[in-house]
Structures are given as structure tokens and as C-alpha cells.
N, C-alpha and C positions, 0 to 999 in steps of 0.2 A: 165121468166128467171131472170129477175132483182130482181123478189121479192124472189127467189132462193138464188141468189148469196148475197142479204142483210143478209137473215138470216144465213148467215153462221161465216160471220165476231162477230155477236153477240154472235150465238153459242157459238164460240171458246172465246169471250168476259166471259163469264157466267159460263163457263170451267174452264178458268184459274182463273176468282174469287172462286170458289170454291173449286179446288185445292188448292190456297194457304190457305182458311177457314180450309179445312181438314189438310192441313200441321200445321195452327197454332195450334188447336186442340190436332192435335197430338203431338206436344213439348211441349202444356202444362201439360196434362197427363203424358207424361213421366219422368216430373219435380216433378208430384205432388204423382204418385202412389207409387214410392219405398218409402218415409218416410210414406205414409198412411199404404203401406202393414208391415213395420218398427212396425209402433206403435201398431198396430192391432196385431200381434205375440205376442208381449209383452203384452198386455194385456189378451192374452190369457193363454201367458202362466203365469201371475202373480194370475190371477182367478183361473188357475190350480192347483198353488201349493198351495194358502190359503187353497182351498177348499179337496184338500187331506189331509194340515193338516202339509203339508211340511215348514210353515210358522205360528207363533201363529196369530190369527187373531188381538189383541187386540194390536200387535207389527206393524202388517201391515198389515189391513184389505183388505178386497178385493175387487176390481173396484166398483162389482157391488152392497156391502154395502155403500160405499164413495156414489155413484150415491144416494142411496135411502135415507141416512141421509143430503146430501145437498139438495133431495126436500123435506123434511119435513123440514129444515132451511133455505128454499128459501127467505121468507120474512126479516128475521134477514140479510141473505150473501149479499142481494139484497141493503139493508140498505147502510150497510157495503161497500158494493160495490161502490155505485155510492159516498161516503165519497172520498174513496181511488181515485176514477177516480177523481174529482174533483182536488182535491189537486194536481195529478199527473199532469193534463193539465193545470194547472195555474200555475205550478213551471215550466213546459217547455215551454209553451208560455214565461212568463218571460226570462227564458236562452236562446228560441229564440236571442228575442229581443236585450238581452243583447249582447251577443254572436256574433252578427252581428255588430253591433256600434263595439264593441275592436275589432272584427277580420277587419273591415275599418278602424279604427285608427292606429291599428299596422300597416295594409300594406301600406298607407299613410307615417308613419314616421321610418323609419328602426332602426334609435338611441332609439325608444319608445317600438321598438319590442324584440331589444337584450338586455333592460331593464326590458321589461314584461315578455317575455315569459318562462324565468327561471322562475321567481316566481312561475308561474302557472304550470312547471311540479310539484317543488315541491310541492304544493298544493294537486296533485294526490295523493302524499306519505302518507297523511292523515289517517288512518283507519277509513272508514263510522261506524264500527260499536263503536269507539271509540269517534265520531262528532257527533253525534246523540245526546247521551245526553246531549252534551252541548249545542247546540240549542235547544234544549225543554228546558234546564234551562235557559238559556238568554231570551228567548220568550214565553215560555208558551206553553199549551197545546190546543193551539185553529191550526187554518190552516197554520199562518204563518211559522211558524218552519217546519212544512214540505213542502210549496213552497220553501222555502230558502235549504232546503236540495237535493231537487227534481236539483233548478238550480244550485248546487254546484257541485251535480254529474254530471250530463251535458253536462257543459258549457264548460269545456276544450274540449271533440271530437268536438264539432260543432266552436269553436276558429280556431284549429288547421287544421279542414276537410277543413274550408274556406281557410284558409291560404296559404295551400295547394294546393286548385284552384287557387288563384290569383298567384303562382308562375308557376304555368302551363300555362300562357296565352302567346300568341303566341307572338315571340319578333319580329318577322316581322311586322307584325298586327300594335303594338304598334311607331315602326322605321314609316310606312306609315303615321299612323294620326298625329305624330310630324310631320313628313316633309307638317304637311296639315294643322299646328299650331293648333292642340289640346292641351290643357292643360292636366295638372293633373289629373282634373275632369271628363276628354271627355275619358280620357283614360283607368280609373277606369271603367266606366259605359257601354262602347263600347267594351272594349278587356278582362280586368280583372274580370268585372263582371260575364260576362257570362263565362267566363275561370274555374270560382268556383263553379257554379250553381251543377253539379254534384259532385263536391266531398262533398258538400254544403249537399247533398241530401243521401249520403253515411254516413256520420256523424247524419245524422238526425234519420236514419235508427238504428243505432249504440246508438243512445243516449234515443229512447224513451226505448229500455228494461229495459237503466237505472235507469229511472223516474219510474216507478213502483215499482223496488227494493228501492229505495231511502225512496220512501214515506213512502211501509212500514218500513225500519227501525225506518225512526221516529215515526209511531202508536207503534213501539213496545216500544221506548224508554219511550214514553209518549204523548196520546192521548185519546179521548174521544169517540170515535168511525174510522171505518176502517177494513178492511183485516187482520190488522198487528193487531190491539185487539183484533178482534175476533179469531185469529190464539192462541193467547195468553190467554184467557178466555176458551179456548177450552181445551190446553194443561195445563190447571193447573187443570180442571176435569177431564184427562186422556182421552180424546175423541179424540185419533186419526184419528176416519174416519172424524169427524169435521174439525182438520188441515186440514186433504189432502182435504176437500171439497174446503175449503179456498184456498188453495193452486192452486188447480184447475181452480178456478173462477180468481186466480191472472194469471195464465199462458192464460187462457183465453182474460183475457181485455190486456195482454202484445200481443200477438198476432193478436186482433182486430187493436190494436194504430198500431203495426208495419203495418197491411193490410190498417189503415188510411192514414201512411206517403207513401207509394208506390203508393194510388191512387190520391193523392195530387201529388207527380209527374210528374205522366200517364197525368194528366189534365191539369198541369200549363207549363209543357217542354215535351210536347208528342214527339218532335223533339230526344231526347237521346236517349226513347225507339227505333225508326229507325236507327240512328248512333250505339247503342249496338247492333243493328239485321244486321246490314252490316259488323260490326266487328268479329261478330263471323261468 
């Protein structure tokens, strides 16, 4: 009888693990199938009309031309690629970095914050494709011009994401550890800090699509290899299934980086993914 009544508690143990397995399962599917089944009609129906004829090819070739002219230029895209990636993740690590120091110094001094941070919306007002050139002419056609543009586009959501968190931070939280004689210091790292870590993370989210776009604008402006030239050497031979191959391989690695920063997340504050699954 006892070894009856043990197994029962584990049963129901190994049940409810499993249920909630299939529940997660199941919301993640349900997240992920309507834009897969999305994209898939459109492709079909974009293969549909090249191929009736509904479409010049030569104007917008068809998926599965783009497919076969970027593995015959696998070794060239590939190049190209990891150029473009490179650049990409050394201009946001930089904006990282940077972007953390000013977004703790503004929040530090409030007379430094309603000094900076005009500037820097105006800054947004920029046209990237109108900045570009001028940093490939101040710098040159080697990597740095396009780190520097990668962290120009950036650095303002991840300023502002931060910013944003540290004003979310609990004004109770902060009232207790003064009355416990924290400083400045205890109170940034204890309340504010983690106050930001998500919006911190939503900005990050937000900023690496930008860092892709950025970089290529500078290959286009002026560079020596990358996406953005080869995009460019393509379209002045009229090879448009060549762009779209490009183009592909760029929506690609923007997509990997974004699936980078979300598991960079999952692994350093696994604690939000629980707090956003209680919330909803």
C-alpha cells in the first residue's frame, strides 16, 4: 500500500510537468505558425505570378531563381557577409558600451540630462542616408566609418530605453534604503539599476535591426567589401535576383542578431521571462 500511495504523488508530479511542457509548446507554436503560414502564401503566391508571367522576371525574379543564383554566389554573399556582420557587431558593442556610461550619467545628474538629451533627439533628425557620406569622407573606406555609423544609429533607443527604466524604479524601494543611509550609489545599483534592465533589453531588441541597416548604408556610401557593395555591384549589372539574394542574406543575419539578443536575455534575467508569464 505505501509503495501505492508514493507512486501517486509522483504521478500527478510528472502530469503536471508535462502539461505545463505541452501548454508551453503550445503558445509557442501559436506565436510562431500564423507569420510562418504568412510568409509561406506569399511566397507562393509571388512564385505564382513570376511564373505565369503575371510579373517580368528580370523586374522581380522568382523566390526560387533568388534561391539558386545566391548558391551559385554563396562563396562571394558569404564574404560579404561576415564583412557586414563584423562591422555591425563592433559598432553596437561600441553603442553598447557607450550608451550605458551617458544613460548613468544623465540619470546621476538631472541639470546634465535636460542639457543632453535635446541634443540627442535632435540628432535623430539627421538623414542616415544623407550621414553616411560624410563619414566615409571624414574616415575613410576601411571599418571605422561604419562602426561609427552602426553606433550613431543606435545609441539614442538604447540612451533613452535605459532611461526610461531608471525612471520606473520603485519610489518606495528607493524612500527604504535612504532611511537605511544608502547613497546615491547603493541606490542606482539596488533599485534603479534593475528598474532598467528590461526596458534596457527592449531597446536592445529595437536597436540591433538598426545596426544592420546602418552598416549597410555605409558599404553603400563607400566601402570595400560588405552586403551593401555587393548589393551595389549587383544592381549596376542589372542582377536583380543577385540584390534580392543580398537582401535576403541581410534580413537573415538581422534576424539571427535579434534571436542573439533575446537569448542573451532568457540567460542573464531569466527572472522577467516568469514576471512577463504572470503578467500575461
Amino acid at each position: 500500500m505505501s509503495g501505492v500511495g508514493a507512486a501517486a504523488p509522483r504521478t500527478a508530479v510528472t502530469g503536471g510537468a508535462g502539461n505545463a511542457a505541452s501548454h508551453t509548446v503550445g503558445r509557442a507554436l501559436a506565436r510562431v505558425l500564423p507569420p510562418v503560414a504568412a510568409f509561406a502564401l506569399l511566397l507562393v503566391i509571388w512564385q505564382t505570378a513570376t511564373t505565369a508571367g503575371l510579373v517580368p522576371p528580370d523586374m522581380l525574379p522568382a523566390p526560387t531563381r533568388i534561391l539558386e543564383s545566391g548558391l551559385a554566389e554563396r562563396d562571394a554573399l558569404l564574404r560579404h557577409t561576415l564583412t557586414t556582420v563584423t562591422a555591425t557587431l563592433t559598432g553596437f558593442t561600441l553603442s553598447v558600451a557607450v550608451a550605458f556610461l551617458a544613460a548613468t550619467l544623465l540619470d546621476f545628474s538631472p541639470l546634465l540630462r535636460s542639457a543632453i538629451l535635446p541634443l540627442l533627439v535632435v540628432s535623430q533628425t539627421l538623414p542616415l542616408i544623407a550621414l553616411a557620406p560624410l563619414v566615409v569622407l571624414w574616415f575613410g573606406f576601411g571599418l571605422l566609418p561604419k562602426v561609427l555609423l552602426v553606433a550613431f544609429v543606435t545609441f539614442f533607443p538604447m540612451v533613452v530605453g535605459l532611461l526610461r527604466g531608471f525612471a520606473e524604479a520603485d519610489p518606495d524601494a528607493e524612500v527604504l534604503l535612504r532611511s537605511m543611509g544608502a547613497g546615491r550609489w547603493q541606490l542606482f545599483r539596488f533599485v534603479r539599476l534593475p528598474a532598467g534592465i528590461p526596458s534596457f533589453f527592449s531597446a536592445l531588441r529595437i536597436s540591433i535591426t538598426y545596426a544592420v541597416v546602418g552598416t549597410i548604408f555605409a558599404e553603400y556610401a563607400g566601402a570595400v567589401a560588405g552586403l551593401g557593395v555587393y548589393m551595389q555591384s549587383a544592381k549596376h549589372v542589372f542582377r536583380t535576383d543577385l540584390v534580392l539574394a543580398a537582401v535576403t542574406v541581410s534580413s537573415l543575419v538581422t534576424l539571427a542578431l535579434f534571436g542573439l539578443v533575446i537569448l542573451i536575455e532568457r540567460v542573464s534575467v531569466p527572472w522577467l521571462r516568469i514576471e512577463q508569464g504572470r503578467a500575461r
